[in-house]
C-alpha positions as CSV (number, residue, x, y, z in Angstrom):
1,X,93.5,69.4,119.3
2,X,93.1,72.0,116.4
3,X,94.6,74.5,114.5
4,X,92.3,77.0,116.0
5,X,93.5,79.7,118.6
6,X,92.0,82.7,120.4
7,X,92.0,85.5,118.6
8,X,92.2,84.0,115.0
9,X,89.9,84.8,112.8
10,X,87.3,82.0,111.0
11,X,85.2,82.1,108.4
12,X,81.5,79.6,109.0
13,X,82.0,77.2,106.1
14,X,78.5,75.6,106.9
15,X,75.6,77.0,108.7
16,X,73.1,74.9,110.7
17,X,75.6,73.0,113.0
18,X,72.9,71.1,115.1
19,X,73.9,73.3,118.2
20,X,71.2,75.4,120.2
21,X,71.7,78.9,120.6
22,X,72.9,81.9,117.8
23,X,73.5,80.5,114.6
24,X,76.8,81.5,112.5
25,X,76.1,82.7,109.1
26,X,78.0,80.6,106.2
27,X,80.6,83.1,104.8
28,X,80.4,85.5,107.8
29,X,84.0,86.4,109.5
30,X,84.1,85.7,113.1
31,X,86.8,85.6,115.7
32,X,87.7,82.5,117.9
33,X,87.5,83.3,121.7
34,X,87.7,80.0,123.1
35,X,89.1,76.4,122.1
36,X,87.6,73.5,123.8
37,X,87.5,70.0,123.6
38,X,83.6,69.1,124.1
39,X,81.9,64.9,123.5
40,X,85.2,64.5,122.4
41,X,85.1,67.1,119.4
42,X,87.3,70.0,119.0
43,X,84.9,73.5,119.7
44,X,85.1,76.7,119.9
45,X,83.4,79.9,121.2
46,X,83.4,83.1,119.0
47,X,83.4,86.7,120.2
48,X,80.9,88.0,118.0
49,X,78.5,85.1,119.4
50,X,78.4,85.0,123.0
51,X,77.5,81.3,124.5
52,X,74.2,81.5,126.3
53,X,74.7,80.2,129.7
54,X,71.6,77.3,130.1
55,X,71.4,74.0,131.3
56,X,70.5,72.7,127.5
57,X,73.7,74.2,126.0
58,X,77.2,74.2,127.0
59,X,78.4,76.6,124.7
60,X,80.7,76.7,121.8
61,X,81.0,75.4,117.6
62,X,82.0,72.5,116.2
63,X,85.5,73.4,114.8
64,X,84.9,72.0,111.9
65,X,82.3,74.0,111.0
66,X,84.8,77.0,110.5
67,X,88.0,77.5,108.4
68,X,90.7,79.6,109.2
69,X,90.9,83.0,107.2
70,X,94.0,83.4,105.2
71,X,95.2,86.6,106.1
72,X,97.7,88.6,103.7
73,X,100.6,90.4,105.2
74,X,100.5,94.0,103.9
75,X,102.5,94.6,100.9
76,X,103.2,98.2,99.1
77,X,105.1,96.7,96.6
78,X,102.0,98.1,93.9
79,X,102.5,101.2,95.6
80,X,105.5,101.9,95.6
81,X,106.3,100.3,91.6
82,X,103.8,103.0,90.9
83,X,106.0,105.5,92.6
84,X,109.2,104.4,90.5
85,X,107.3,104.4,87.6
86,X,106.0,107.9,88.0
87,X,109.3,109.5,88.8
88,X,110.8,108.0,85.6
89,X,107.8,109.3,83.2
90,X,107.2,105.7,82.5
91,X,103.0,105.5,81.8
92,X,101.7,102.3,83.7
């Protein structure tokens, strides 16, 4: 279906997806509660934007409206070269 899965984070690469309801912001972080398949396009719902329940919307984003965010694994390395480089009297 898509790369998409609950809990990931997405980033709105285009506002104004033609769907009624809240409108994500282009560039605004959200996180992916649902994924759906909906007139046979992948959707999804988003935490931060709760689906109105009506009878004119069935909830949910266009997928591809959204890119995953890349998300770095912590790394002290910088931290911890500083560190070495103290205890040696080396100046950075």
């Amino acid at each position: 279906m898509t790369n998409f899965h609950v809990g990931q984070k997405v980033v709105c690469i285009w506002e104004d997806t033609g769907e009624p309801g809240p409108e994500p912001k282009c560039g605004v972080v959200y996180t992916v509660s649902a994924v759906f398949m909906a007139a046979d396009l992948p959707h999804i719902d988003l935490v931060e934007l709760p689906c109105p329940d009506t009878d004119e919307w069935f909830g949910g984003y266009k997928a591809e409206a959204f890119r995953p965010v890349a998300e770095r694994k912590t790394d002290i390395s910088i931290f911890t070269d500083m560190l070495t480089k103290q205890r040696t009297g080396v100046q950075a």
